[in-house]
Structures are given as C-alpha cells and as structure tokens.
C-alpha positions in Angstrom: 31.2 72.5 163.1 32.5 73.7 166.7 29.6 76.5 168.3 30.3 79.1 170.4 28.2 81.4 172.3 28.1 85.3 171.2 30.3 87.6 172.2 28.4 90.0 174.8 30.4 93.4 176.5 28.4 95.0 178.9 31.4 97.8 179.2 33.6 99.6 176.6 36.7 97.0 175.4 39.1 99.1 177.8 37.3 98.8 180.9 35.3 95.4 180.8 36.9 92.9 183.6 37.9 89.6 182.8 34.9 87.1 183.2 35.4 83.7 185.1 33.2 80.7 185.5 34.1 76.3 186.2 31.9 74.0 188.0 35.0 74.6 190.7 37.4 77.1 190.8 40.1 77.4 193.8 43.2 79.8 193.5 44.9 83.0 195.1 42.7 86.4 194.4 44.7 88.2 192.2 47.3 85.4 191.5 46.8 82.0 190.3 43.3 80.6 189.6 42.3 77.1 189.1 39.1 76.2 187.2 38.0 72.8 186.6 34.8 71.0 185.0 33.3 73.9 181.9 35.7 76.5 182.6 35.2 79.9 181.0 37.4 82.8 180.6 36.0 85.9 179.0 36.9 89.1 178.1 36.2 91.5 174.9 37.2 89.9 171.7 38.2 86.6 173.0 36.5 83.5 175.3 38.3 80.6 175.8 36.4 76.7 177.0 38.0 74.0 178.6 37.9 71.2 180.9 40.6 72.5 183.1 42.0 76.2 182.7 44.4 78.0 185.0 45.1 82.2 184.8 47.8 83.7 186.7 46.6 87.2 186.5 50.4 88.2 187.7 51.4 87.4 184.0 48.3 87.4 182.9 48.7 84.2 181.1 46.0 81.6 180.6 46.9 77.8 180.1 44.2 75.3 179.0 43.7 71.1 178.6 41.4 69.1 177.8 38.6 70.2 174.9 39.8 73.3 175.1 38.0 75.8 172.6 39.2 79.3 172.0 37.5 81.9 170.3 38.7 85.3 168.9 38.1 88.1 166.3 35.8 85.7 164.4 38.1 82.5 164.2 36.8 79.5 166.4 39.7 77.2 167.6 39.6 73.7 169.5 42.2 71.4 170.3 44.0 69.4 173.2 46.0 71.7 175.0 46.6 75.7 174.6 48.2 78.4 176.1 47.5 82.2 175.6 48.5 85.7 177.2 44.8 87.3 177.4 46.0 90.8 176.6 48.2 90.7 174.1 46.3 87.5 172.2 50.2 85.7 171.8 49.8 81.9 172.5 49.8 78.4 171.2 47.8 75.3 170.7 48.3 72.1 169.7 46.0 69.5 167.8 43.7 71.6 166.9 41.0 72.2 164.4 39.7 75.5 163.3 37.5 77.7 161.6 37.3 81.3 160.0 33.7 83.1 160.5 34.5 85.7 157.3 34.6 83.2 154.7 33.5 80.0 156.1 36.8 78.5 156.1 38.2 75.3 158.2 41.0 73.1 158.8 43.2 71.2 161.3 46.7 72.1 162.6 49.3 70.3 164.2 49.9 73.5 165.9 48.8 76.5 166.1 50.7 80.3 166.5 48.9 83.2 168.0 51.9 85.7 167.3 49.6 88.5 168.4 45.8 90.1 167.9 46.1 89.9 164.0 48.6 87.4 163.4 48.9 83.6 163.3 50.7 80.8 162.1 49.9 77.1 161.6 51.6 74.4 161.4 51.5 71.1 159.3 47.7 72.0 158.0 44.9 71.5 156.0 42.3 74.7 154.5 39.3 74.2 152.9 35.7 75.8 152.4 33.3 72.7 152.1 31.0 72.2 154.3 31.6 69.1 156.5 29.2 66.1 156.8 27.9 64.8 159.6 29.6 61.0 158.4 32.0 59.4 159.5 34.2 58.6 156.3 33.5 62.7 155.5 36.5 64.0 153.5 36.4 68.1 151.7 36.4 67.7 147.9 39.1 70.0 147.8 41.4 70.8 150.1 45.0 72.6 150.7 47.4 70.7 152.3 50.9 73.1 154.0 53.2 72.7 156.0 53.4 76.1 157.5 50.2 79.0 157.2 50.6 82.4 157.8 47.5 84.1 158.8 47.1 88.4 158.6 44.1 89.3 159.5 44.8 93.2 159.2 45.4 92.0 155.1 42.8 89.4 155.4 45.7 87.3 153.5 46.8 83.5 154.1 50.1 82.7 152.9 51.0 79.1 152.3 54.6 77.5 152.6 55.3 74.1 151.5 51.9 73.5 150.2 49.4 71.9 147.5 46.1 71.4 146.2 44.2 68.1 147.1 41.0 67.8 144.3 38.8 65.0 145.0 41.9 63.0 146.8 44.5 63.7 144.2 46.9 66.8 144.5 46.9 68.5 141.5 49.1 71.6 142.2 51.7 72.5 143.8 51.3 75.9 145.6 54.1 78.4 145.6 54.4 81.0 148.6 52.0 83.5 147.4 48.9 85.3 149.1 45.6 84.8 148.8 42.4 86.0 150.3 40.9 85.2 153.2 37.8 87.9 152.9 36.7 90.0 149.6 38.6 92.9 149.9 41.2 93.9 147.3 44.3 93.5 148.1 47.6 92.9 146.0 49.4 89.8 145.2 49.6 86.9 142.4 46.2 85.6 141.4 45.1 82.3 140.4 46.8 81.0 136.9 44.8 80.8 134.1 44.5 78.5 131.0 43.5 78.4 127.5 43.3 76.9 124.4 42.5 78.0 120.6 43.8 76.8 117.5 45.5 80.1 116.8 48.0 80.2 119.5 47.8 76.8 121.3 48.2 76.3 125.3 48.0 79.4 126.9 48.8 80.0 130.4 48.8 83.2 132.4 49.8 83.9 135.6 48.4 87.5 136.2 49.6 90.1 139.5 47.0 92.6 141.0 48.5 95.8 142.4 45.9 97.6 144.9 47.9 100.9 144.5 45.4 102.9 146.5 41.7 102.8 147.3 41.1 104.8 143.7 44.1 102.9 141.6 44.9 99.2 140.5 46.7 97.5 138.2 46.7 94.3 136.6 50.2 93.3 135.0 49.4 89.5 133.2 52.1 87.4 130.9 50.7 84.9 129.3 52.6 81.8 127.5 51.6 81.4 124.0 52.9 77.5 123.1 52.6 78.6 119.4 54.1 82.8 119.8 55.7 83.3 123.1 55.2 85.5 125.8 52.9 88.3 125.7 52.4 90.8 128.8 48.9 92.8 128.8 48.6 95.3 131.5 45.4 96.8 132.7 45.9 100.2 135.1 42.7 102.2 136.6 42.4 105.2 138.7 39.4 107.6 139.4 39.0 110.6 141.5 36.7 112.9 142.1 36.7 114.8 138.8 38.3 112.3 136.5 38.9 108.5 135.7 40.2 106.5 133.2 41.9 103.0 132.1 44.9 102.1 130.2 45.8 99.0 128.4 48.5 97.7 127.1 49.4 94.5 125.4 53.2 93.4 124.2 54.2 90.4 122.7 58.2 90.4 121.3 58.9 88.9 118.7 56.0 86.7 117.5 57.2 83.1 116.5 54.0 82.6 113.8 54.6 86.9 112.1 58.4 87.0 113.1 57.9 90.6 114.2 56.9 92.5 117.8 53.2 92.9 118.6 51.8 95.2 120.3 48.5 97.3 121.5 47.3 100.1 122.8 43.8 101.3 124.5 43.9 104.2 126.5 40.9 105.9 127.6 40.3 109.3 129.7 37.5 111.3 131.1 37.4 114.2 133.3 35.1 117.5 134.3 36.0 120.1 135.4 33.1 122.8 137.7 34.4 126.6 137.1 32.3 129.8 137.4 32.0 130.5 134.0 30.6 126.9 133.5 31.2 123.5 133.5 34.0 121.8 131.4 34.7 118.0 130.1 37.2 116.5 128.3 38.0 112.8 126.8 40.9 110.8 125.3 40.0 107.5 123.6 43.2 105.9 121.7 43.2 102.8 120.2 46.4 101.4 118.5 47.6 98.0 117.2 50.9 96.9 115.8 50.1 95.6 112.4 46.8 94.5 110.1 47.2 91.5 111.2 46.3 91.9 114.9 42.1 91.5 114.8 43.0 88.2 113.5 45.4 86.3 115.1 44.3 87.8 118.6 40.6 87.7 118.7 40.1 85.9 122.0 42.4 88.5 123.6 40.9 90.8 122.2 39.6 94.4 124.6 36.2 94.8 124.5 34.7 98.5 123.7 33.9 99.8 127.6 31.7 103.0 128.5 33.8 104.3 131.2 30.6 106.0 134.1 31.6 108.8 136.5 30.2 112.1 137.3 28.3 114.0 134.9 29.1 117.2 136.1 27.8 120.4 134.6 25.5 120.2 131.3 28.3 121.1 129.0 30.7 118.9 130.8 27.8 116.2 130.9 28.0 116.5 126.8 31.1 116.5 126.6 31.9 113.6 129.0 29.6 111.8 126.7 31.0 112.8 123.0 34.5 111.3 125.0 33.2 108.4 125.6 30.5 108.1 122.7 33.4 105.8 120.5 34.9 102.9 122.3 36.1 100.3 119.8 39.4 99.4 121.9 40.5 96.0 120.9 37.0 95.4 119.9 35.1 91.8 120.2 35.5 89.9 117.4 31.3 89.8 117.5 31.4 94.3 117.6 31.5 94.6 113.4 34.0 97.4 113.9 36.7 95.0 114.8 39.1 96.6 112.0 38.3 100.1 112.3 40.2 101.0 115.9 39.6 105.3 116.6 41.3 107.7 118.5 39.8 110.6 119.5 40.2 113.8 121.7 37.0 116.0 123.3 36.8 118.8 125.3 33.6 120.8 126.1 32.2 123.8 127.8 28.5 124.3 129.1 27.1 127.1 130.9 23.3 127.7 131.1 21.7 127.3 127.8 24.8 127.1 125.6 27.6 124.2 125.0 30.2 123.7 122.8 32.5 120.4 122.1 35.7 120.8 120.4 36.6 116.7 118.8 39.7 115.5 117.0 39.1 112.4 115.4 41.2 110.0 113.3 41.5 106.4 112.3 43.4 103.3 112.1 42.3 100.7 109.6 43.6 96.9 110.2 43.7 96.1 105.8 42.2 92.8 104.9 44.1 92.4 101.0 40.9 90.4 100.2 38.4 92.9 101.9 40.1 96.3 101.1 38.5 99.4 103.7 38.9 103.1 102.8 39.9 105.0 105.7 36.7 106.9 107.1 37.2 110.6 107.3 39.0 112.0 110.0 37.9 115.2 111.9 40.7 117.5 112.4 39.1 119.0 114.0 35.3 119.6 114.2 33.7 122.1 116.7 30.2 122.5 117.6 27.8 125.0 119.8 24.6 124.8 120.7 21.8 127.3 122.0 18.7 125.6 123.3 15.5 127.2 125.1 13.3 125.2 126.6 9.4 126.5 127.3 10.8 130.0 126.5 7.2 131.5 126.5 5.4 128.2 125.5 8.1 127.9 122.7 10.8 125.4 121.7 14.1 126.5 119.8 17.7 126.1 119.5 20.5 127.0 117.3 23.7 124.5 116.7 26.7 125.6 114.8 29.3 122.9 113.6 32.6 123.6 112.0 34.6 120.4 110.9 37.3 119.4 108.8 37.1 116.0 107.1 40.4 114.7 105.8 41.0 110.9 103.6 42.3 109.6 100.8 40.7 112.1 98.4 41.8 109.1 95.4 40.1 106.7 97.2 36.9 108.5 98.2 36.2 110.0 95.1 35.6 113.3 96.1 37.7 116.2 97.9 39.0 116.8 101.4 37.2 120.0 102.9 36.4 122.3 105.3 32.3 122.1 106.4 30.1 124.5 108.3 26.8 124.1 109.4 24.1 126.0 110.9 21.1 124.6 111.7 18.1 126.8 113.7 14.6 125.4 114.9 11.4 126.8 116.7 8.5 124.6 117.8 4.9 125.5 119.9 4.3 122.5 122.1 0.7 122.2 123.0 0.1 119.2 125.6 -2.6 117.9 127.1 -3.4 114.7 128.8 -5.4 113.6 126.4 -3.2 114.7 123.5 -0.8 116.9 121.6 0.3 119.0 118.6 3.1 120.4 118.0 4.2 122.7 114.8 7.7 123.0 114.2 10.1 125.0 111.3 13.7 123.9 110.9 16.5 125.7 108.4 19.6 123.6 107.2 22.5 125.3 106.2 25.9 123.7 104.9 28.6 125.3 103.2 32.0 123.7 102.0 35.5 124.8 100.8 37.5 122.1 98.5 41.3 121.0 98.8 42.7 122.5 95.6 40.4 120.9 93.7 37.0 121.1 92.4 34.3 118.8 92.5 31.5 119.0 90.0 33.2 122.2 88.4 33.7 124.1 91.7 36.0 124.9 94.6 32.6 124.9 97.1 28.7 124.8 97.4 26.2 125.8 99.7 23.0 124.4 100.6 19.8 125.6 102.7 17.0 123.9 103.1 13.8 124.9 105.3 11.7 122.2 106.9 7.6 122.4 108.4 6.7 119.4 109.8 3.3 118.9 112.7 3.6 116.2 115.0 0.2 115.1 116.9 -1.2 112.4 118.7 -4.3 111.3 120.9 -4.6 109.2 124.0 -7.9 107.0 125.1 -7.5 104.9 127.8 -9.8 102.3 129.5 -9.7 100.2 132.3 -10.2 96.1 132.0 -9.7 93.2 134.3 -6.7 91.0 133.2 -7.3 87.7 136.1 -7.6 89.6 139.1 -5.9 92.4 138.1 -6.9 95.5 136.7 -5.0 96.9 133.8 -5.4 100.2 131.7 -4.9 99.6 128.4 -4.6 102.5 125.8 -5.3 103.7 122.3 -2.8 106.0 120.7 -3.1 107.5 117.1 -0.4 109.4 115.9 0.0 112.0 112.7 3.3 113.4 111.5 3.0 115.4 108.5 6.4 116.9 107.1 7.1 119.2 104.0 10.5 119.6 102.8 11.2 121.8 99.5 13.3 120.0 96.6 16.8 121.5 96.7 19.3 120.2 94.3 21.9 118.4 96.4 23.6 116.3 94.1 26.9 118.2 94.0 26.9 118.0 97.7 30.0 115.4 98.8 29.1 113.1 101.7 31.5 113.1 104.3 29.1 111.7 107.6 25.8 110.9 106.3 24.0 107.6 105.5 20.3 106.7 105.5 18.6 106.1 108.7 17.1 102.6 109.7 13.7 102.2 108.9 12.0 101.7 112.2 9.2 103.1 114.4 11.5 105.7 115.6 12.9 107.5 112.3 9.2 106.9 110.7 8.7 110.1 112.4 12.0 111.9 112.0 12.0 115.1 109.5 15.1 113.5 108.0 15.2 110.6 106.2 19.7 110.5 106.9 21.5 111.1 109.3 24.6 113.6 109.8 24.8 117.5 108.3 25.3 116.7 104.2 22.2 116.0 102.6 18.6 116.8 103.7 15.6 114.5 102.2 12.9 116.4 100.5 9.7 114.9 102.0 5.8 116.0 101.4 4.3 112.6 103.6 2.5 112.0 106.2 2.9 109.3 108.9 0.1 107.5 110.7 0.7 105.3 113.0 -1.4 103.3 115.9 -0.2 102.6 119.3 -1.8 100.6 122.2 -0.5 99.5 125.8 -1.5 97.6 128.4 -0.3 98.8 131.6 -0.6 98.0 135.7 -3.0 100.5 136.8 -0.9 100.5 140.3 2.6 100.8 139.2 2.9 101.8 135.5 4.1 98.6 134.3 3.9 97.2 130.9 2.6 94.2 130.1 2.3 94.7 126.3 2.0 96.9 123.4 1.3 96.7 120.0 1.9 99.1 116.9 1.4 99.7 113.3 2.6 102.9 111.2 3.0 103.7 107.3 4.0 106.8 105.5 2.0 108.0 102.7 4.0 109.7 100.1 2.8 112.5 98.3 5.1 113.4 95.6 8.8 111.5 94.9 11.7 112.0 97.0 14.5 113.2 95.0 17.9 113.5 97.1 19.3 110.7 97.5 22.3 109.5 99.4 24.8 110.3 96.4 23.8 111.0 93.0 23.2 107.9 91.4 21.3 106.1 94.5 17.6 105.6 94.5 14.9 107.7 96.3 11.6 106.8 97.2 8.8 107.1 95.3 5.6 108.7 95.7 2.8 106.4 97.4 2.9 104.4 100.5 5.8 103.0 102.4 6.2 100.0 104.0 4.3 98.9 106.4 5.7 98.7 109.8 3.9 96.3 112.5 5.7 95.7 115.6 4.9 94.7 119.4 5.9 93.1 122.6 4.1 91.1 125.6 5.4 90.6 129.3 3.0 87.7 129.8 4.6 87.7 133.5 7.8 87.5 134.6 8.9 84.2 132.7 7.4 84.4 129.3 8.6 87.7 127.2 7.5 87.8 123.5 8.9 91.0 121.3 8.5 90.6 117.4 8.7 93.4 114.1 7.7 93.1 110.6 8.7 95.6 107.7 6.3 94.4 105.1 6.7 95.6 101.2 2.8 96.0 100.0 3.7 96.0 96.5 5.6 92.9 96.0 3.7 91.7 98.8 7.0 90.1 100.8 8.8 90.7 103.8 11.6 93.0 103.9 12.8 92.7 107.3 11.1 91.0 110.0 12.3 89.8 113.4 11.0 87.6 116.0 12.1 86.6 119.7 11.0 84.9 123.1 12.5 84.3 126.6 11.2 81.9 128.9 12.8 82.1 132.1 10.9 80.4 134.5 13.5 81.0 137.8 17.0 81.7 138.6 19.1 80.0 136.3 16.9 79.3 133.7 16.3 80.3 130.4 15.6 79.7 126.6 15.9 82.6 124.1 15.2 81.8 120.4 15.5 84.5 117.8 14.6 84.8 114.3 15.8 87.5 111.7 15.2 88.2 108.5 17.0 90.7 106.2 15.5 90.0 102.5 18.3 88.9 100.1 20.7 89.7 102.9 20.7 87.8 105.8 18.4 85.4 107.3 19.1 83.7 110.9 18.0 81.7 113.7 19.6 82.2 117.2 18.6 80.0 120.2 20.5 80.0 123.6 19.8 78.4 127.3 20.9 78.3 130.3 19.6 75.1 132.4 20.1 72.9 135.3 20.4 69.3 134.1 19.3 67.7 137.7 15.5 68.2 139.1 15.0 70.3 135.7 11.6 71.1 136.0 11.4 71.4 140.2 11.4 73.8 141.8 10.9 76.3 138.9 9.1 79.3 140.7 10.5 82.3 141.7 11.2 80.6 144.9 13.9 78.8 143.6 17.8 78.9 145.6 20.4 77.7 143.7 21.7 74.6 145.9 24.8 72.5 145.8 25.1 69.2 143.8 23.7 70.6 140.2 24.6 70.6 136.8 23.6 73.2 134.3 23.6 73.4 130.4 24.5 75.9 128.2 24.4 76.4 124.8 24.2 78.8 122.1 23.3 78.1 118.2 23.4 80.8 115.6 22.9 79.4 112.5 22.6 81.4 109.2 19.8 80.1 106.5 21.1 82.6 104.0 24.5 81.2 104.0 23.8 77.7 105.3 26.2 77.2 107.7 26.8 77.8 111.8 28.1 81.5 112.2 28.4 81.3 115.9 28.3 78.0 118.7 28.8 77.2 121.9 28.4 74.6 123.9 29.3 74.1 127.8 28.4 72.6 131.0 28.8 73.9 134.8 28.4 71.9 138.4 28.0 73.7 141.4 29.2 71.3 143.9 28.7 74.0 147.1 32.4 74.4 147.8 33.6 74.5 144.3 32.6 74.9 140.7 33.2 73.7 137.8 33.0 75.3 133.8 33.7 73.6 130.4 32.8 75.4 127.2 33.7 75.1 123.7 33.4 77.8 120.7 33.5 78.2 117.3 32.9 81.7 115.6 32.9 82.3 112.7 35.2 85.4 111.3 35.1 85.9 107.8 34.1 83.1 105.0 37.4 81.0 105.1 38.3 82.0 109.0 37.3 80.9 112.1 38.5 80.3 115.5 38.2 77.7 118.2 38.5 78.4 122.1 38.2 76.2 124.6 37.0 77.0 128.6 38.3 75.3 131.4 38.1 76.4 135.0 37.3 75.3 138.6 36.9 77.5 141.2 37.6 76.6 144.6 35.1 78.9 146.8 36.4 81.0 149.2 40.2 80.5 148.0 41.1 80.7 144.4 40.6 80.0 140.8 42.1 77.8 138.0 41.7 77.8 134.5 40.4 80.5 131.8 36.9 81.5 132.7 34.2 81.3 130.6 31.6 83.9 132.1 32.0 87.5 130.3 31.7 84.7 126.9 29.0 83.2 128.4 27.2 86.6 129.1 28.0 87.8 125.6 26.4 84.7 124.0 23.1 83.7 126.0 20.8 86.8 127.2 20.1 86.8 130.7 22.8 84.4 131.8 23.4 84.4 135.3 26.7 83.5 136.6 26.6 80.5 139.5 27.0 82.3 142.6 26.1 85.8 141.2 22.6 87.6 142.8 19.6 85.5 140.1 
C-alpha cells in the first residue's frame, strides 16, 4: 500500500509555515516556486510528494506531476497529475489510487474532487477493504464498482451513484444512492437489506432505516416482505437520559394473506428515578400486546426477546423499584423463554428513603389461547402495594418488617376459588454472631395473611386469617488448609453447615392460593424456612439440614478452582400443609440427598454436575451433568445431560470450531486470522420423547475482508409444530451487510459463542 511519513507540527495549526523541500528548487520568493526531483510541500494536515511540484504562494495554489502523492486528514492519495489550493484543501487529481486510514479502505479513481477540507468526490471508482497482495494478477474479493463517490468526512459517510457490488468477480447487486459508513459512528441512513427464509412465511426481505435522532435517541423503522403474508413494518425507538430510559416496539402487518386479518404488536418498556429530599423515587412501565392468539405461532422467528433495560440505580427505594419495573420482561418472548403465551403488562412506582421502601405494582395479563392447550389467565394485581422496614446491625441485631396489600383478580369459574383482597404482614429479628472461623445465627419470623372474598364464600366463609410463627438457627464452620496443586499453592476448605427450623402446624387448607408454588429443591432453598414461595401458605417444618461444603481456592487471588457439596434434611415429624388441599406433603424421615460440585480445571476444561438422589427407592430424581472445553478463542464443545425422572430426560451438545489447522495453534495465544472455516452446531435431543427438540447446524469463513454465515434450524414448538429458519449472510468488512444474520441465534444456542471479529 502507498507510505507516508507522519505528520509532525512543531507550531500550533494557525501559525506553522508552509514547509518546502526538492533536490532543486528555483522560483520568485514569495511568488512562484519550482521544485523538481522528491519535492515536498508541507503544512499541518496535509503533505503533498512529487516528482515535479510548483506553488504560487500569490494564489496559493499548488500543482503537481509525476508520482505525485498527497496526503490529508488521514486519506493517502497518488496518482499522475494533481492540483490543490493548500489553504482551503479544494483541488483535483487524476489517475489516482487511494486509501482511507479510519477503516482501511482503498480504491482507484479516474478522478478525484477535493471540494474542500471535509469533502470529496470521485469519479469512475472502485472501494474495497481487502488487503492487497503483493502479486501481480491480485484482484479484492469484493469490491464496489461507481461511477461517481461522494465522500463526508464530517458524517464519515460515502455515498455511491451509479454503483454495484463486485463478489468474487461477479456483481451481484446493484447499489442505490444511499449512505454508508466510512468509520463506526452512528449515523442515520438505509442499512444493508436483509434476507430470510422459514417455512411459515417464505422469502423474507427487509430493508431497515436507522434514525440517529440525537446522541441519547434512535430509531429503527424496518418493512419486511413476507412472500407468503405481505408487508410487515417493526419499529424499534430508544432514548435515555439522565434519570430515565426506555424502548418501544412496535410491529404491524395489514392484512395478513395466511389469517385474512391485521397483525399487530406491541412492547413498550419504561424506567425512570427520580432523587427528591424526602427520598428517592422509581417508576416502570412494561406492556406487552399482541393482535390475536395466534401471534406466538406464526411469528416466532420475529419474535422480541425479553430485555432487562440497565441505567442508574438511583436511591435504595428507587433502586427497588427500578428493579420490580423491570423484574418481568416477556415482550415478544423467544420461542425457547416457556412464557411465550403469557405476554404481561405492568406498572411500578416506588419510594425509598433511609430504612423504609414501598413499591406500588399494577399487573395484568394477556393469554395467547392454544384450543388444544387451554391456559387460565394468572391473577392479575390491581393493584398490590408493599413497604418495607429493614435494620441492619441495629445493636448486633437483624430485623425488618414488610407489609403487602394486593388484590388478585381471574376467572373466579375457572380458578376454582374467589377473587379477593390479601394483606400480609410479615416481621423478623435475627442475632448474627460471625466469626472467621464460623457462625450462628438464631432467627424468629411471624406470618400473617388475612383475605376478604368477592361475594362469595370459600369453604363456608367470606374470609380467613392465618399467623404462623417461625424459629429456625442457621450455623456453620470453616477449616481451611493450605496444599500445593503443581506449583501452585491453593487453600482448600471444609465447611459444615446446620440449619435447624421449627414451624408450628396451622391449619391452612382453607387458605386459597393466589402466588405461591413450591420451591425448587436445590442447595439454595435446602436452607430456606419455607418450603414455597409467595405470602399464602407457610410449611410447617421440625428438620434439620446438614450439609458439607469444600473449596479449593488461589491463595493469591481468591479464585475458584472447585468445590464440592453434599446436604440432606432430616425430618422429624410430617409436614402437613401442602400446596392446596389435596397435594402431598413430605413425610417424616430424611429427604433426598443432594450432591452437587463444579471444577475449573484451568481455563479450558470446566466440569459442573448435581444429583437429587431418592434413598428409598434408591433412583435418581433429578440429576444434571455438563462440561466446556474451550481450549482458545473460537473454540468450544459443551455437552449437557439432564434428567427429570418420569419427566424429561435430555442430552444437549453444542461447538463452535475452526475446520482448517483445527488443533494448531490451540493456546491462549491464538489470533483469529483470515482464510478459516468454522463449524457450528447444536443437538438437543430428548430421550424421554425420542425425538430432536432443538438443531442447528451452520458454517462461517472469515476470508479477512469479508465473512461469510450459513445456518439452518429446526425447533421444535409443541408436539405437531415446528419451524424451520434458514441463515444467510456475508458481510463485507468495513462497508456493509447482506442477508439475515445468524449471531444473537447462534449465541442463544451454543454457550460461549464468540462472534468472528468480536473481542475472544
């Protein structure tokens, strides 16, 4: 490529004289002057080369022949002949090749334009970002090819006129008169087209806009031709300021050929804090609306995924509240998320000042109806309030107070059981004692609930009222010693841990449920008081839970490098509340057994596995199983068993690969380099129900100046239902994109993908 020396300014910009050096130079001081044999002009921001260069300082205009080489603001020129006023940068060239410092671009002209210090115009020209070779029948995989190129540097935009898209020797597209960018900087205009293909709505092609409203706002406004439905406009809008951000989504499609009716959806989501002296305050909107039941099916690939919106926490009530906004975020969920029929909206608003908070949420629901897999509509909140008064090592002492006041509305004839109006208070007092090598800490909880029935009575009343106390003593030891693992020394610990918790028996049968379900059985809700979750039943419990914990940890930095664990509960009498009143409790004697742990081997081998093991009938009730091997950037293998007894039973493998020089190379010293082909692939295959639920399979080729991404799918969405997508995109480095891309599906299927040209 052409080479340049540095720029160097011994004086500011305004002041620094114009520089001039030739093997001979004759001329008029202060008029013409005639350089010949390596003449050099220099001044800030530009230097121009040539064999023979004359400046009439009068006009202050340059002209140059013969190899000449002009260099300014980054962009490197040479060609046969030029002319340039030094000043004001306005000037010509002709014959010319160039190249573009910001993103590694180059090219040849006919002709070039310099209209003035940010502007210029090409003529009859090539662009391209691959790297040339030094051979002599060299030619850029990709190139554009235009007859006229408009160049803003201000925008960092090119703009091509009567142009097209040269792959591999064949033009392939035909480029209308749009931007695009010559740096990374946002900037508005028509990006590259995208295509698809499922066997739901056929060809797709989109052709979306980006608006850079403001340094804080953007749009994206995208219609997309459906072969098999029409056109269907999504729109994605974003804005954040100091105290509040959010993101609205929209999706129309009029009149859909396949349902004969408009589609349409919704997803709007809002946070915002607010800093006032009498505390902090947060609020949230979350909506989520679809046209019709039918929408989670027949638009699954373009379907929103649930997003966590991140900003500033703000005060500690704002903080909570700013989290209860954004704790449900189902909008156009992923066909993978479960939820993908139940779409919430939701309101929050919350006040925090020193040791108290409050949220105040209005909840409700929209169920997409499957007539073969009817849902009852989960209880709405309209509204529920909470408060909550926490101390923190008040005196050596724990203890809060929350309040929660909510009203849970359904279809009563569906549920089974009565709207109502639910309060709750809940108080609890602790005595931490901590030490290093150990702790104990005693703790008394009291659970009351109280309801008030819709105009009619459940189990022969209009209410009930429940309060139930709770003692429970958490405690726990820590040994540690120190051991040589290699040449490193590692500390590894021993960890026993007692829970003990005694809850009374309270009849609770003719409590309704309206948000509580039993908590997952795992190493974390071993040692919870409760055996559910939410405010309307409470477990009555006399067990205590050991449990055994060891680590092995970098004596120098704290990190893990494995741990192990076992726990069990040990029943003392029958648990008699149950979920409602005709589910089972557990019975007196021990639990399962729960034996879990994890090893970091080093950086490329990563093992994590959990067994819930029945001692009775002597069988496995849950178990899972995993390991990564990622051996460098680019690379890795994750195979994953799970195991759900008379449930579900799976095995889920994924990789991501290079197919050249697979095994060189493979240390952390790896760089990803030009020329390679990498597999990917994903398998999750159910032995429970015999059959694939989920595969994918793709290739990409990083060829240095462009990539390359094919990848097919199949998921499966109910027993009779699937869909089909297929991934097809090549991206043209430094200037645009065409096809659908594969990546966020690519990172949603294989853990730990990295995306070619992303940081490994």
């Amino acid at each position: 490529m052409l080479f340049f020396p540095a720029l160097v300014s011994a004086q500011p910009e305004e002041t620094a004289p114009t520089r001039l050096e030739a093997d001979r130079i004759s001329g008029r001081s202060g008029a013409e002057t005639v350089m010949e044999g390596d003449a050099l002009l220099q001044k800030p921001g530009l230097i121009i080369q040539a064999d023979q260069l004359e400046y009439d300082q009068l006009s202050d205009r340059a002209k140059a022949s013969g190899n000449v080489r002009i260099q300014r603001k980054g962009s490197r020129y040479e060609g046969t002949a030029g002319e340039v006023t030094v000043d004001s940068m306005e000037g010509y060239m002709d014959n010319m090749r160039y190249e573009f410092e910001q993103n590694g671009s180059h090219g040849e002209a006919l002709r070039v334009d310099f209209v003035d210090e940010a502007h210029t115009t090409l003529f009859q020209t090539t662009y391209t970002t691959c790297r040339r070779d030094a051979v002599a029948d060299w030619a850029p995989a990709w190139v554009v090819r235009a007859g006229q190129l408009d160049l803003d540097n201000d925008e960092d935009i090119g703009t091509a006129q009567s142009a097209y898209l040269e792959f591999k020797g064949v033009p392939i597209l035909p480029i209308p008169p749009m931007g695009f960018p010559l740096s990374e900087k946002r900037k508005s205009g028509f990006l590259p087209p995208t295509l698809g293909l499922d066997n739901t709505n056929g060809l797709e092609v989109t052709t979306p806009y980006y608006w850079n409203i403001a340094p804080n706002r953007d749009a994206t406004i995208s219609p997309t031709l459906m072969a098999s439905r029409g056109v269907n406009v999504t729109s994605e809008f974003r804005y954040l300021e100091s105290d509040y951000l959010g993101v609205v989504k929209t999706s129309i499609l009029p009149s859909d050929q396949l349902r004969s009716s408009d589609r349409w959806g919704l997803a709007l989501k809002h946070q915002a804090r607010l800093d006032t002296q009498l505390g902090g305050v947060g609020w949230g909107l979350n909506v989520n609306r679809v046209s019709d039941d039918n929408y989670w099916r027949d638009f699954a690939s373009l379907a929103y995924t649930g997003q966590t919106i991140t900003g500033p926490a703000g005060a500690i009530g704002a903080a909570q509240a700013l989290s209860a906004a954004g704790q449900t975020a189902a909008a156009f969920a992923d066909p993978s998320a479960g939820a993908l029929r139940l779409l919430p909206s939701q309101f929050n608003a919350g006040w925090g000042s020193g040791y108290f908070s409050s949220v105040l949420m209005v909840q409700k629901w929209q169920v997409l109806q499957d007539a073969n897999a009817y849902i009852v509509k989960p209880y709405e909140r309209l509204p529920q309030i909470t408060g909550r008064y926490a101390r923190i090592n008040d005196g050596g002492w724990d203890w809060s107070i929350d309040g929660d006041f909510t009203r849970f509305s359904s279809y009563a004839e569906l549920t089974g059981q009565p709207n109502a109006d639910r309060g709750v208070l809940w108080g609890q007092v602790s005595r931490p004692w901590l030490a290093p090598q150990g702790y104990i800490t005693p703790k008394m909880q009291l659970h009351t609930v109280a309801y008030q029935y819709d105009n009619l009575t459940y189990y022969g009343s209009s209410g009930a009222a429940s309060t139930v106390p709770t003692f429970s003593v958490d405690s726990g030891l820590v040994f540690e010693k120190e051991s040589l693992w290699g040449n490193q020394t590692i500390v590894q610990t021993l960890e026993p841990r007692a829970f003990y918790v005694y809850t009374p028996y309270h009849q609770q049968y003719q409590l309704p449920n309206y948000d509580t379900g039993a908590n997952d059985f795992n190493f974390a809700s071993i040692y919870m008081e409760n055996a559910f979750s939410g405010h309307d039943k409470v477990s009555d419990n006399n067990l205590l839970t050991l449990g055994l914990t060891s680590r092995y940890l970098d004596r120098d930095t704290g990190g893990q490098f494995a741990r192990f664990g076992v726990a069990q509960r040990v029943r003392f009498e029958d648990q008699n509340v149950g979920i409602n009143s005709s589910s089972s409790a557990a019975l007196a004697g021990f639990s399962d057994f729960l034996v879990g742990g994890a090893i970091n081997i080093n950086e490329r081998w990563v093992f994590d596995s959990l067994l819930q093991y029945n001692t009775l009938t002597n069988q496995s009730v849950r178990s899972t199983a995993g390991a990564r091997y990622s051996p460098g950037p680019y690379r890795v293998l994750n195979l994953a068993y799970r195991l759900t007894r008379n449930t579900s039973e799976q095995i889920d493998s994924s990789v991501q690969w290079p197919l050249s020089n697979v095994w060189q190379g493979k240390g952390d010293e790896e760089v990803q380099s030009a020329g390679r082909y990498y597999g990917l692939a994903r398998a999750n295959y159910s032995l429970y129900d015999g059959r694939m639920v989920d595969t994918l399979m793709g290739m990409e080729y990083d060829a240095g100046c462009w990539l390359g991404r094919v990848v097919l799918q199949r998921s499966q969405l109910g027993i009779n239902s699937a869909v089909q997508s297929v991934f097809f995109q090549l991206e043209f480095v430094g200037f645009s994109k065409l096809g659908i891309s594969p990546e966020k599906t690519l990172a949603n299927s294989i853990p730990r993908y990295q995306p070619l040209r992303g940081t490994p």
